[in-house]
C-alpha positions as CSV (number, residue, x, y, z in Angstrom):
1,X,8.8,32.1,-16.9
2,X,10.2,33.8,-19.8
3,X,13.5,32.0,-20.0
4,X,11.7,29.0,-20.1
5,X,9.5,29.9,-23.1
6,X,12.7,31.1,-24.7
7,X,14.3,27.2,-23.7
8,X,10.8,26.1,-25.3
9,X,11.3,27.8,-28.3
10,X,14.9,27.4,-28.7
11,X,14.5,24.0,-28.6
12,X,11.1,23.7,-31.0
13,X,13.4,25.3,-34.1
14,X,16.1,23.2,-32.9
15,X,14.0,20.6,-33.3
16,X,12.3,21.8,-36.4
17,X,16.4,22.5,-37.8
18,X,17.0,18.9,-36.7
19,X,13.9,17.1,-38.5
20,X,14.8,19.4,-41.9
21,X,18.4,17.9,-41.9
22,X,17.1,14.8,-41.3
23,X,14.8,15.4,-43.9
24,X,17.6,16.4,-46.6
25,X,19.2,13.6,-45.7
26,X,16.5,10.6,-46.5
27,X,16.0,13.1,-49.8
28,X,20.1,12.3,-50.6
29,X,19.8,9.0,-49.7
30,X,17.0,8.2,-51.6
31,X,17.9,9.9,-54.9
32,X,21.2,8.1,-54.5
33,X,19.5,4.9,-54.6
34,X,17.3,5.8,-56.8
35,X,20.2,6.1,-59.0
36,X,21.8,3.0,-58.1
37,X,19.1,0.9,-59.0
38,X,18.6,3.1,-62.1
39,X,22.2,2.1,-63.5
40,X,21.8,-1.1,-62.4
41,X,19.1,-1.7,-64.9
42,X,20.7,0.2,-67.6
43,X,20.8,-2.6,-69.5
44,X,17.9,-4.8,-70.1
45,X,17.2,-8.3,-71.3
46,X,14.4,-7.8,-74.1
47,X,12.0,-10.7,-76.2
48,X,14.5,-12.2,-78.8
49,X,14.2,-12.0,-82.6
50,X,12.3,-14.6,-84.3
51,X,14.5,-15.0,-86.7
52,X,18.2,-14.1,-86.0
53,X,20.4,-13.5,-89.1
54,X,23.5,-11.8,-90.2
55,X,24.0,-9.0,-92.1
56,X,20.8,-7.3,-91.6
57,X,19.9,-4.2,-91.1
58,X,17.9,-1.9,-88.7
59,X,15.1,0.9,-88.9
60,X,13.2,3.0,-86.5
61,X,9.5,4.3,-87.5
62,X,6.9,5.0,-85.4
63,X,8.1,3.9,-82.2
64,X,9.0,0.3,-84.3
65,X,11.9,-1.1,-84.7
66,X,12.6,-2.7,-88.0
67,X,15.1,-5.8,-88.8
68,X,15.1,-5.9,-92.8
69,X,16.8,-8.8,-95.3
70,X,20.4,-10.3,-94.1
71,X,21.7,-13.9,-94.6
72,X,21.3,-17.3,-93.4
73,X,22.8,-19.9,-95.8
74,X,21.6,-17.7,-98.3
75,X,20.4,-13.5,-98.7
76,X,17.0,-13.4,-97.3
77,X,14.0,-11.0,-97.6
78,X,12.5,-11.3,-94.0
79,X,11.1,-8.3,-92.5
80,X,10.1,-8.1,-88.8
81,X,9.4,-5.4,-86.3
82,X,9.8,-4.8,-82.9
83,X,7.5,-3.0,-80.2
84,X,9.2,-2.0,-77.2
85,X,5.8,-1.3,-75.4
86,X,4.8,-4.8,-76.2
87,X,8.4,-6.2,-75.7
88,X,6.9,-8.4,-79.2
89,X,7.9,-9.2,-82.5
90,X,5.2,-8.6,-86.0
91,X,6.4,-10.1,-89.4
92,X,5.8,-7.6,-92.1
93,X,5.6,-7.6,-95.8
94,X,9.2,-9.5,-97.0
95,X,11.9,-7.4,-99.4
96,X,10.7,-7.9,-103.0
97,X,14.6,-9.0,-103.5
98,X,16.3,-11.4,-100.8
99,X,19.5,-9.2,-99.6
100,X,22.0,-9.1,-97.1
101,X,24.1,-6.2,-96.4
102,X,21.5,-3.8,-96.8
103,X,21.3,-0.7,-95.7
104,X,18.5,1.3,-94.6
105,X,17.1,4.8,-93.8
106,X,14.4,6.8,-92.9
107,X,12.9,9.7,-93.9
108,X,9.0,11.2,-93.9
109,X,7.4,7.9,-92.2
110,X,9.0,5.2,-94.8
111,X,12.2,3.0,-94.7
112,X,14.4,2.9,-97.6
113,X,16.4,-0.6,-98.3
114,X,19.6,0.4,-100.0
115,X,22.4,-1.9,-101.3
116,X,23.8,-5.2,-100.4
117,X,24.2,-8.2,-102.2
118,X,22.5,-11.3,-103.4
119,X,23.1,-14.8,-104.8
120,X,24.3,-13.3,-107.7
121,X,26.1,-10.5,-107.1
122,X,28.7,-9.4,-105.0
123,X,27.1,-5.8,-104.5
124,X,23.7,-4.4,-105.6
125,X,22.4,-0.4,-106.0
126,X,18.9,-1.6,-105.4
127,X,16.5,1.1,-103.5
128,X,12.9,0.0,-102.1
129,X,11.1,2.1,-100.7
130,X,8.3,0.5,-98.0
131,X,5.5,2.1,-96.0
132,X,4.7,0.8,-92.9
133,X,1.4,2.1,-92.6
134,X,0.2,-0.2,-95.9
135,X,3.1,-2.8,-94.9
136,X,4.3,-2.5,-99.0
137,X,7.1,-2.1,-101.0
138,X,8.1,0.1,-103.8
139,X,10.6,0.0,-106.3
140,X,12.8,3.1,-106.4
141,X,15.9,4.4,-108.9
142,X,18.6,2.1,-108.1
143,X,22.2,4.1,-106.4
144,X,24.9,4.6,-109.3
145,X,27.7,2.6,-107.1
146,X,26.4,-0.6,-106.6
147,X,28.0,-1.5,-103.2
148,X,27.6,-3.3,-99.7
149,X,29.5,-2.7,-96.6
150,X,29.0,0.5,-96.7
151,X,26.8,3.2,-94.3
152,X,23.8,5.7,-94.8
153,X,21.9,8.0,-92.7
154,X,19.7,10.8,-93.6
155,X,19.7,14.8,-92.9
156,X,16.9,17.4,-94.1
157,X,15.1,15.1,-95.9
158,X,18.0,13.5,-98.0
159,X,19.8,10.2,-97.9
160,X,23.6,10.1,-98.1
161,X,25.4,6.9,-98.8
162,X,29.3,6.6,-98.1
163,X,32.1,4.5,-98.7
164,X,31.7,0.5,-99.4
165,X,32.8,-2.1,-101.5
166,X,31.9,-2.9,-104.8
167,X,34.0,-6.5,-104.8
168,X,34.3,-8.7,-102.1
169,X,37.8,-8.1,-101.8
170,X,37.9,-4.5,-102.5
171,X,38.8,-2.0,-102.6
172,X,37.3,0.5,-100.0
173,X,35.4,3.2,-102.1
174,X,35.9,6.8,-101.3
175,X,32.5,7.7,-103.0
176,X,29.0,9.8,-101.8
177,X,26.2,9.3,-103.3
178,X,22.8,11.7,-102.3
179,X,19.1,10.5,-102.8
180,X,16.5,12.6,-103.1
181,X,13.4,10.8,-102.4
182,X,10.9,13.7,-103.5
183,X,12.8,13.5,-107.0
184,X,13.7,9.8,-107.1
185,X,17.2,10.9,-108.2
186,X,20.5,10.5,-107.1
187,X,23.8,13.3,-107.1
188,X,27.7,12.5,-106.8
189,X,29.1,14.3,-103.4
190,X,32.7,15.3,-102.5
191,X,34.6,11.9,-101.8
192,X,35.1,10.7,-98.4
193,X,38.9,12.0,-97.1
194,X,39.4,8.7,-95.9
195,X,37.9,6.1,-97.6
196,X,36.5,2.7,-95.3
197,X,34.4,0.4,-95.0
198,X,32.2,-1.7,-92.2
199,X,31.8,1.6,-90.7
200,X,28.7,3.2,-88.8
201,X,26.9,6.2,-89.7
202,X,24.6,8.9,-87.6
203,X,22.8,12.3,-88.2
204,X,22.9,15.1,-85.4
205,X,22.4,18.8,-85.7
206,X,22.4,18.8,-89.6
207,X,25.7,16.7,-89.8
208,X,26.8,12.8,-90.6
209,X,29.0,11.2,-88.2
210,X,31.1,8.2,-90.0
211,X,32.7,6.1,-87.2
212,X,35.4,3.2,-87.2
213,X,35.3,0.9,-90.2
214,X,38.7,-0.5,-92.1
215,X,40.4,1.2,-95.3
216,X,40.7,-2.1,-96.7
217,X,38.9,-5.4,-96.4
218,X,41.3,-7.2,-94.2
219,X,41.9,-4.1,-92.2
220,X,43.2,-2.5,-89.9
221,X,40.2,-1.5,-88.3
222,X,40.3,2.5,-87.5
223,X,38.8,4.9,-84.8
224,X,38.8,7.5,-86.9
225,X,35.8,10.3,-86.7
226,X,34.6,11.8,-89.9
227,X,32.4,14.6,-89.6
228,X,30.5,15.4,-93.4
229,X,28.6,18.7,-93.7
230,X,25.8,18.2,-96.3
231,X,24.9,21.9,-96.5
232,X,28.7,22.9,-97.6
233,X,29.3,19.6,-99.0
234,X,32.7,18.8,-97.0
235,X,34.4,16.9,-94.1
236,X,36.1,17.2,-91.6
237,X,38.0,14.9,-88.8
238,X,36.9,14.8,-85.2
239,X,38.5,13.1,-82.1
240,X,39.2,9.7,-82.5
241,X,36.6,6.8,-80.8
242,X,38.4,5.4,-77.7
243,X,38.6,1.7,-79.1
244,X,39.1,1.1,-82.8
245,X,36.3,-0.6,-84.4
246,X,34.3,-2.1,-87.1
247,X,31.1,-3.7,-87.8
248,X,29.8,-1.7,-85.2
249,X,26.2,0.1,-84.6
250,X,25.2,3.4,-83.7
251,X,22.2,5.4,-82.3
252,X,21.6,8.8,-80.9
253,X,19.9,9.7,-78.3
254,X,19.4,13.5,-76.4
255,X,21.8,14.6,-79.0
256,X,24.5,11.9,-78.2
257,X,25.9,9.3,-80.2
258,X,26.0,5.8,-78.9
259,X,28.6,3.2,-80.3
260,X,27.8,-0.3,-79.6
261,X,29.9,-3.6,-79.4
262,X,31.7,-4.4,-83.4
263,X,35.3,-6.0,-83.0
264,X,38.8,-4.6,-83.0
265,X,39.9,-7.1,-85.6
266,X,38.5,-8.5,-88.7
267,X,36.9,-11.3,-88.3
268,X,37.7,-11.1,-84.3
269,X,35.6,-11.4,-81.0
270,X,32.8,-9.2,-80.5
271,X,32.8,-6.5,-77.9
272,X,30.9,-5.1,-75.5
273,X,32.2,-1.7,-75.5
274,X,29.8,1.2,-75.0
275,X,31.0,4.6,-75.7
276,X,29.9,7.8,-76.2
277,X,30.2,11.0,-78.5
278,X,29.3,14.7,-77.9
279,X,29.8,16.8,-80.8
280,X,29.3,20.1,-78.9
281,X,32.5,19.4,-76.9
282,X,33.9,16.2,-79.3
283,X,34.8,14.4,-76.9
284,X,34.0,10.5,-76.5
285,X,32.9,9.2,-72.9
286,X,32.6,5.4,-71.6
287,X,29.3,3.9,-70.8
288,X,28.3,0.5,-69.2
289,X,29.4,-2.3,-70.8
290,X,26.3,-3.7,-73.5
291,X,25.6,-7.4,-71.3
292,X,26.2,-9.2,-74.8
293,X,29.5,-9.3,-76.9
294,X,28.8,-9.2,-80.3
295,X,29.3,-8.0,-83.7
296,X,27.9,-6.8,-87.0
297,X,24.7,-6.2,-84.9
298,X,22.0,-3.6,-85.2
299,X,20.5,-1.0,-83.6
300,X,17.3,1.4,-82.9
301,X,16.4,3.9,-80.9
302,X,13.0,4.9,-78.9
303,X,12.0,7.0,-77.1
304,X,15.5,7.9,-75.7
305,X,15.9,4.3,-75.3
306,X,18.5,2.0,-77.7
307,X,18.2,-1.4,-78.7
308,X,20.9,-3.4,-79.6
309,X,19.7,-6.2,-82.2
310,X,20.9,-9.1,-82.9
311,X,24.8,-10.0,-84.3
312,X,27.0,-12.7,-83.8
313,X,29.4,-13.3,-80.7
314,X,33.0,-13.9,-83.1
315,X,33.7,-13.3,-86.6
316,X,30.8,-14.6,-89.0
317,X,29.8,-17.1,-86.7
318,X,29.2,-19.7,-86.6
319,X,26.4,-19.0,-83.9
320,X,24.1,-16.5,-84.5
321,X,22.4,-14.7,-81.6
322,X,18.9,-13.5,-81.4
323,X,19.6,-10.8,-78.7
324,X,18.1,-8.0,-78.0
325,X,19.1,-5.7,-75.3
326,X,17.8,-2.4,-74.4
327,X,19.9,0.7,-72.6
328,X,18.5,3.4,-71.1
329,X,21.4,6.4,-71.2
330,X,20.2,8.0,-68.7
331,X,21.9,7.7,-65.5
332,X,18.9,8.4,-63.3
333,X,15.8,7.2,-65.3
334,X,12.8,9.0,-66.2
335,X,10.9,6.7,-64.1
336,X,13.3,7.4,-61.2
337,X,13.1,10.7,-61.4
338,X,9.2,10.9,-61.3
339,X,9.6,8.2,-58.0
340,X,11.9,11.1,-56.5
341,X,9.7,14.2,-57.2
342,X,6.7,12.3,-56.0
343,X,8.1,11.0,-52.8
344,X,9.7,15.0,-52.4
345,X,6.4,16.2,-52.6
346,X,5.2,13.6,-50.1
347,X,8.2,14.8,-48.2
348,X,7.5,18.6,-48.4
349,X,4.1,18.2,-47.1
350,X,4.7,16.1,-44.1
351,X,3.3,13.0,-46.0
């Protein structure tokens, strides 16, 4: 009798051992297919722009993102904005001066419109300052370079525009330029170590990331990494970008930097290269490939999602594309991760 309650009980936790690997098992299985489909669907097919331009730029407030001015035949002053939770397009208040190659920043709620050129003239300084809360513009002190091609990001409550062009054929300023928008005033920074243009810029931890761009119009185009520290005013070089490029777009996202399509020639094919930078280890990783090969397009970030905007698949055209495409960097999605701790729970208590 008591060996066979001692069989019965041997084989009850053998049984209970057997159902808990079994158990672990559907748990690996399922998270791996969770992930899967997860980075299947990194990339996804969003409502296209109403009206697709070149040139333009992009700007992310309150969970919007903004495409502002570019060019058609002619420098435009369309403004339009972009809900992700919607997956739909607003038009807002229009640029009080048609631009293209604008730049544009944010800081405290409101987008700044910096730079570019018009009909008239091959670069501008203009600054226009809107509020998207009362969809208006205001008119701001103009930058003391007037230039276009180049890039601006903001850090501590300050913009910081770098490098350019003041002609259309050159050549590749070196200069800095700070805004203070509490002041309305600009200041002259230390010079850029290696001057270019076309490039992209990004803010993380305090610092300005300059990426790719070309030291002179016609080229070559670079991978090089400046890193500018706004607090000490200085720079310094960080690992090179895997694949030289220009007219690229950036966003960052869980303290990353994400580099999205540009060309590796002037004037060349776009690309749908994906790569990104870590500036705690600088060190550049690949991601998927964006489904869209394009350049001089634009890009925004919510909530840890990025949108690629826009471009145009070659060169300056001749078509231009009204894509928009939206990555989610994270190789096992948030709503993945909620299916796996609610099926584990299931799981856990026999459910």
């Amino acid at each position: 009798m008591k060996k066979n309650l001692m069989k019965t009980e041997f084989m009850t936790k053998s049984n209970k051992s057997s159902f808990s690997n079994y158990r672990w098992l559907f748990v690996i299985l399922f998270t791996f297919t969770l992930i899967q489909s997860s980075s299947a669907e990194d990339w996804t097919q969003k409502a296209d722009m109403p009206i697709p331009r070149l040139f333009f730029s992009v700007a992310t407030v309150d969970g919007e993102v903004y495409t502002i001015g570019g060019m058609l035949a002619e420098p435009i002053d369309f403004v339009d904005a972009y809900d992700p939770g919607k997956d739909e397009w607003t038009q807002k208040a229009a640029l009080p001066s048609a631009r293209a190659g604008v730049v544009s920043c944010v800081i405290d709620g409101k987008i700044y419109a910096i730079g570019g050129w018009s009909g008239q003239s091959p670069a501008l300084g203009t600054v226009e300052e809107y509020a998207p809360r009362t969809d208006t513009w205001t008119q701001k002190a103009d930058m003391p370079t007037p230039r276009s091609f180049f890039a601006a990001t903001a850090v501590d409550g300050k913009i910081y525009a770098i490098g350019g062009v003041a002609q259309n054929v050159g050549p590749v300023l070196p200069t800095v330029e700070e805004y203070d928008p509490a002041t309305d005033t600009w200041t002259q920074k230390a010079d850029m170590p290696t001057p270019v243009s076309g490039m992209a810029a990004a803010s993380l931890n305090g610092k300005i990331y300059l990426i790719g761009g070309t030291p002179a119009v016609q080229g070559p185009v670079l991978e090089t990494v400046q890193e500018y520290d706004p607090s000490s005013d200085t720079w310094a070089e960080k690992a090179d970008m895997p694949t030289p490029r220009t007219a690229l777009a950036l966003g960052v996202v869980d303290g990353k930097i994400y580099a999205v399509g540009g060309t590796s020639v002037v004037q060349g094919p776009g690309l749908t290269t994906l790569e990104i930078y870590d500036s705690n280890s600088d060190a550049w990783t690949e991601g998927p490939e964006m489904p869209t090969a394009r350049v001089f397009l634009g890009v925004g970030t919510v909530d840890d999602k990025v949108y690629a905007v826009g471009g145009v698949a070659e060169g300056l055209g001749p078509a231009i594309l009204p894509t928009v495409e939206e990555f989610a960097p994270s190789g096992l999605s948030v709503n993945a991760s909620r299916k796996f701790f609610t099926a584990w729970g299931k799981i856990k208590t026999g459910n």
